[in-house]
C-alpha positions, 0 to 999 in steps of 0.5 A: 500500500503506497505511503502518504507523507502528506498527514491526510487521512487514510481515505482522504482524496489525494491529487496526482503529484501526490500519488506519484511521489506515494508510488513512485510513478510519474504523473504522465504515466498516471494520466496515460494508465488513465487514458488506457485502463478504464475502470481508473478515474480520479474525480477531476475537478474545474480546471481539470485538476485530478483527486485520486481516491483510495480505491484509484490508488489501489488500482494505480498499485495493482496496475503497477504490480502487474505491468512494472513487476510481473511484466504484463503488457498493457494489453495482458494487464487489462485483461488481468483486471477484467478477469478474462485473460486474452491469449498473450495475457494467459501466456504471461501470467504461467510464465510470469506468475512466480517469478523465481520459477520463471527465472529459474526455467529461463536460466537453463535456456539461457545456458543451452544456447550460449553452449550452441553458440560456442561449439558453433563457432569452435566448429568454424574455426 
């Protein structure tokens, strides 16, 4: 859960600049996740000006776990959110879901094509 410096309430509306700093997440990454996740919608209020509540922020949270941390795209990510994971979505989270598995499986793979590559090329020579 993000950590608010600025002596709110817990439920307290929060502007985007606030969020970000709470977050770690650059305000023109807030305004473009708005523009592409559409259950994110801070109240806006005259002059365009932005309040997250604590449900946005839980959101803006999730959709950073996902995209920044278990390595969704946009699209797999949304589909996350929906429930209903799309083909790559699906794809991604057995790969992605324990990161420690899929790093663990990655490594091996990794190793097998360096040792090609090398008996490929003491081959040629």
């Amino acid at each position: 859960m993000a950590e608010f410096d600025d002596h709110k309430e817990e439920g307290a509306l929060r502007t985007i600049g606030e969020v970000a700093r709470a977050t770690g997440i650059k305000t023109h990454v807030l305004r473009y996740w708005e523009q592409q996740f559409p259950s994110l919608k801070p109240l806006k209020r005259s002059g365009g000006r932005r309040y997250y509540r604590a449900e946005d922020v839980a959101l803006v949270e999730r959709i950073d776990r996902l995209v920044n941390k278990e390595g969704y795209t946009l699209k797999g990510a949304k589909a996350a959110l929906r429930g209903v994971p799309d083909q790559q979505g699906a794809a991604q989270e057995t790969t992605v879901s324990n990161g420690t598995e899929a790093a663990s499986n990655f490594l091996p793979r990794l190793k097998a094509v360096r040792d090609d590559l090398r008996a490929a090329l003491e081959a040629a020579v």
